[in-house]
N, C-alpha and C positions, 0 to 999 in steps of 0.2 A: 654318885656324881661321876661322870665321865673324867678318867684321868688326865691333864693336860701335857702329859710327858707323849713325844712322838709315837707311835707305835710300830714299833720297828719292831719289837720281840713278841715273841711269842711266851709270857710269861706263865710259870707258873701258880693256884690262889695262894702263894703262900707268903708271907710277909717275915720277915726275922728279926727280932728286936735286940738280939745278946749272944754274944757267941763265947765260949770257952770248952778250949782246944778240940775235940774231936767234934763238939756239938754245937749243933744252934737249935736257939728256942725260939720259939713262933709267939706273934704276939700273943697267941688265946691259953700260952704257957705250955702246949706241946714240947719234947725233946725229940729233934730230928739227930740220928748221927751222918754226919758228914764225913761222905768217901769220895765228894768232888770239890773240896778246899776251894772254891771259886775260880771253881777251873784251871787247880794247880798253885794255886797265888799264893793261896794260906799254907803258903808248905810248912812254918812251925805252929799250925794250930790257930785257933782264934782267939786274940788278949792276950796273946805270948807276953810273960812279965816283963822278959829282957828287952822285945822291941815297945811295949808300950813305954817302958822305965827311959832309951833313946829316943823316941819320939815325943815323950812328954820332955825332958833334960833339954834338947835340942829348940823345943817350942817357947821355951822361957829363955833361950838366948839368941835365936836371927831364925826366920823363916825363909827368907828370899832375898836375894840381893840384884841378879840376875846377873848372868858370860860376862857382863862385862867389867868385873873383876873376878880375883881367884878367890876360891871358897875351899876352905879347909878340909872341909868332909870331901868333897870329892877328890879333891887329891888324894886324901888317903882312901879313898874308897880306890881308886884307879888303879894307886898304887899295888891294891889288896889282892885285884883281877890279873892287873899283870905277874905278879908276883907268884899266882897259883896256876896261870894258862900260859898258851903257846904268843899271847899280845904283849906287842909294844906297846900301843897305845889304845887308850878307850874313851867314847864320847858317851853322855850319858843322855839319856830320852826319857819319856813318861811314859813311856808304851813299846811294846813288840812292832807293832804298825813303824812305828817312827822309825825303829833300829833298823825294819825291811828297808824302808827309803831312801834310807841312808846307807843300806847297802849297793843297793843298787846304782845308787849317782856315785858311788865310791870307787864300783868298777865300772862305772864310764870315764870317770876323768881318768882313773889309771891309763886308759889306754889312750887316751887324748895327749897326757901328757908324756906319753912313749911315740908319741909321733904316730898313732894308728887309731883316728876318731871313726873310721868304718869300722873296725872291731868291736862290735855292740850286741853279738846274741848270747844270750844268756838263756844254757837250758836247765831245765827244771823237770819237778815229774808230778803225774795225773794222780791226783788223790791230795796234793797238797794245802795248804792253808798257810799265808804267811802275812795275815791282816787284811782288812777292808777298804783301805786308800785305794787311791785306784791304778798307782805303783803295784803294790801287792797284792792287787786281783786279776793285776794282767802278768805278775809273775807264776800264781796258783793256777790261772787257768781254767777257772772251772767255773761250766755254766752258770752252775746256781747262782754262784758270788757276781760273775760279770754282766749277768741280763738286764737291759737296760740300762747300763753303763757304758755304752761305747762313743767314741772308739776307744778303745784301751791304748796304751802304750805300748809300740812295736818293740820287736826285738828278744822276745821272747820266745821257747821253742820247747811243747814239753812230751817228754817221752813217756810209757809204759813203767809204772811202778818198778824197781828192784831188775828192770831188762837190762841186764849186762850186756847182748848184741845189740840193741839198741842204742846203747849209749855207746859205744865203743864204733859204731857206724856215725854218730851224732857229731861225738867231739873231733874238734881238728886243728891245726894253729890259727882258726878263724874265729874258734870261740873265746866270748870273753870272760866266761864265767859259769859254774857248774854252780847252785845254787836247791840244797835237800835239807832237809829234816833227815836227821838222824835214826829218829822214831817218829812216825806220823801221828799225831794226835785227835786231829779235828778229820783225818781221813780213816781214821778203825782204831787206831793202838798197834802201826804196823812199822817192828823196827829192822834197818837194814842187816844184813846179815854182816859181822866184820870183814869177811873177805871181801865182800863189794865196796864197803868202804876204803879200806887198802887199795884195792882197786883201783879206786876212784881218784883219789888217793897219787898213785901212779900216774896215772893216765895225764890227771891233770897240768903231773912238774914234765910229762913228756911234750905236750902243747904250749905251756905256757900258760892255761886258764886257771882263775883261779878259784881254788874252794870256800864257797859261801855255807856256813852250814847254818841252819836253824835250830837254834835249842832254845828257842822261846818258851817250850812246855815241859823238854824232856830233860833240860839241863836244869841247877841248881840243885842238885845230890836227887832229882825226881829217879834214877836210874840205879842209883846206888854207887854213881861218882859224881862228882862234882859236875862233870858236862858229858854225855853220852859217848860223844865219838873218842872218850878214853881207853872204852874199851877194845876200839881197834886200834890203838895204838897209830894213830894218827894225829897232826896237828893240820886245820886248817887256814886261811888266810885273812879269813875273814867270816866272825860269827854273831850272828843276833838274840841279846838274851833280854829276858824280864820277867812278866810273871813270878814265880817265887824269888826273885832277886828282892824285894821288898816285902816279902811276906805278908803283902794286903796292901801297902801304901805304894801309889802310883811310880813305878820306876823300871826303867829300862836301858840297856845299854849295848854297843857295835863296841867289838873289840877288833883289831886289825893290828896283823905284823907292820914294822915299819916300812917295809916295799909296797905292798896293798895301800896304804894309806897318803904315800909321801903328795899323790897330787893334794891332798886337801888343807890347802893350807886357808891362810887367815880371810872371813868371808868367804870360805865356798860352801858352809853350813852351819846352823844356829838351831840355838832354842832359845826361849825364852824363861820355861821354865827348865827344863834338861837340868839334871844335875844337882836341884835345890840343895839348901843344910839338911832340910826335914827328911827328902827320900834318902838321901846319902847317910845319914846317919842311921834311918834304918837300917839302908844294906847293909854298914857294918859293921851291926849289931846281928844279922843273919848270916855273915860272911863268917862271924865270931862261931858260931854255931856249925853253923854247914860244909862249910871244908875243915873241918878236923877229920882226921881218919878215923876215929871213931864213933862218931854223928854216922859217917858213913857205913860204917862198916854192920852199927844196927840196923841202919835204913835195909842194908842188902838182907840182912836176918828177917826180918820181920815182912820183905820182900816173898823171900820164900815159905814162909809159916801161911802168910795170905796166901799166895799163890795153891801151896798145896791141897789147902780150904776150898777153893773156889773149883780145883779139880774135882772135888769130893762132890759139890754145888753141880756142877755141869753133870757128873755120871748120875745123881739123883733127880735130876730131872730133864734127861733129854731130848724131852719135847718142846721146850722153853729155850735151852741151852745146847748152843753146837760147839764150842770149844773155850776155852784162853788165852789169850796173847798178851804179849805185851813183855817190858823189863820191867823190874825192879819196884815201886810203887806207883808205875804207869804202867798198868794194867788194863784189860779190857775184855768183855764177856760179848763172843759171837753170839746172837739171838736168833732161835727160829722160829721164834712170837714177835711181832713188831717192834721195835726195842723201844717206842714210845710207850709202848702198854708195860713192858717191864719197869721203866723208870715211875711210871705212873702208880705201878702196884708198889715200890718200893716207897712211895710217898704215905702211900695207907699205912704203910708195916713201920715207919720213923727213918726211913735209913733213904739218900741223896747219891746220885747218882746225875752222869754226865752223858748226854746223847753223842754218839758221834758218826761217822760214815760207814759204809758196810756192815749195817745195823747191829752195828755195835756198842754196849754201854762202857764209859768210861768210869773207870774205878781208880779217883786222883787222891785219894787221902792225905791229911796231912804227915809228914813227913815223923811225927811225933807222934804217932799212934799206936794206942799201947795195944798187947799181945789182947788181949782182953777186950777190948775195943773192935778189935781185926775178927774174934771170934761171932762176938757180938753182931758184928756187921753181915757176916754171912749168916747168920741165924734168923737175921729180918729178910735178906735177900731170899733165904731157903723159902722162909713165911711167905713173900709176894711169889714167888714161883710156882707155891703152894695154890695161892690166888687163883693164878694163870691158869693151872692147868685142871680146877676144878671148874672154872669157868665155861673150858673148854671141853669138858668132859657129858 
């Protein structure tokens, strides 16, 4: 029977009926393990006790009330964010897509409300992905996403991946707004280097523009801190999170200092669901988890055990594989075999894998994967390599 769901994906035959933690199983009873967490989202695993235990707790006392009264979970979810980041304040969304939107209308009124509504370009860089609205396809730039969508929305300007002359030719007291990913995700597993982020960083409080960062994939301990740009020792003004913020249940959020923020006062943006009991209780039931310093401090261990594994992966088969990138458990395997055939052979072997750009596979596991699991994982990846290059042979 033809499916009645639009056909926008590109799916793969595989169906999932049950997930628990590193794995999911396929209707026909197959065990796949899972090193792309749904693209990051399942950062505590699948059936995590503690978020089902909140999410069930939470669904026998209010689901939805909607903004227009206050709801307890978010508050203290807000309160949790500001309390662990560089924000004053935080709006809560259903999505990454949402939190880009809303950054963006966030630094146009800034500057509206500073007496400068020409102030409106906002530069960004080639490789990026910051949602499919059409906000955030005319921020990312990039063909594939915008074809057939125009016109986009002006005002956007994007430079050269990681070009420090570039950008430093770019920005000037005219810009309104610098606007990166940390680590790119949906463009290779390409993270900036700390000194450009400092940088950046600089540059930004010498102009006046402000720092938009995106950790929609690579923040929530994906990095082995809570939000990526920790490690250079920077705060910025304005940053868009989700994906593992709920650990599978729909939830997202724009966090912003009180200067970044002040134009958006009452009625200049909603949601209607943003913010629910249900996803809020989640989050802080993942928040409970994931900013401890010692959540993190395995994530970074077990960062490197993988990491060193997959080194060992690339030098075994360097016909298939040309290097490793990436931080912490966003990771990512350069390919010199189409990286669709790799993810494809990884499907015959049980083990899931994330397509991404510069034919690179994404290796997003859950953040609770154990040493064993990680081994595991490469030993199917080694097997589909194995595939590859008899195939090829």
């Amino acid at each position: 029977m033809t499916s009645a769901v639009l056909p926008t994906y590109n799916r793969s035959p595989l169906t999932f009926v049950r997930g628990e933690g590193a794995w999911l199983v396929e209707a026909d009873g197959r065990r796949f393990l899972d090193l792309g967490a749904g693209i990051a989202v399942n950062a505590l695993g699948h059936a995590n006790p503690a978020l089902v235990a909140a999410l069930t707790a939470q669904a026998g006392r209010l689901w939805h009330v909607s903004n227009l009264y206050r709801i307890e979970e978010q508050e203290r979810l807000a309160r949790r964010l500001v309390d662990a980041t560089f924000a004053d304040t935080v709006f809560f969304t259903n999505s990454g897509t949402e939190a880009a939107e809303l950054a963006i209308k966030m630094v146009r009124r800034h500057w509206v409300a500073r007496g400068d509504p020409d102030r409106i370009e906002i530069l960004a860089f080639e490789g990026a992905f910051h949602g499919r609205s059409t906000g955030a396809i005319a921020a990312a730039g990039g063909a594939k996403l915008a074809a057939g969508f125009g016109p986009l929305m002006p005002g956007f300007r994007h430079l050269p991946w990681g070009d420090e002359a570039a950008l430093k030719a770019a920005l000037s007291d005219r810009t309104a707004a610098v606007m990166v990913e940390p680590v790119q995700g949906e463009g290779g597993i390409r993270p900036l280097p700390d000194a450009f982020l400092r940088g950046l960083r600089a540059a930004c409080d010498a102009t006046g523009a402000l720092l938009v960062l995106d950790e929609v994939q690579c923040g929530m301990g994906r990095t082995g801190r809570l939000f990526a740009h920790e490690w250079a020792g920077i705060r910025p003004d304005i940053m868009m999170v989700a994906k593992g913020i709920g650990g599978g249940f729909p939830l997202g959020a724009l966090l912003a200092t009180a200067a970044a923020s002040a134009a958006m006062t009452a009625g200049s943006h909603g949601s209607t669901y943003g913010g629910n009991p249900l996803a809020c209780a989640v989050g802080l039931a993942v928040m409970d988890i994931v900013a401890d310093e010692g959540f993190l401090a395995e994530v970074r261990r077990k960062a490197g055990l993988f990491r060193q594994r997959l080194e060992g992966l690339v030098a075994a088969h360097p016909g298939v594989f040309e290097a490793v990138r990436g931080q912490g458990l966003m990771l990512g395997l350069k390919c010199r075999r189409p990286n669709t055939d790799v993810v494809a052979a990884g499907h015959a072997e049980g083990v899931l894998t994330v397509l991404g750009g510069d034919n690179v596979v994404r290796l997003l596991p859950p953040l609770t994967i154990a040493d064993d699991e990680i081994a595991e994982g490469v030993a199917r990846l080694d097997r589909a390599a194995g595939r590859l290059a008899a195939a090829a042979a």
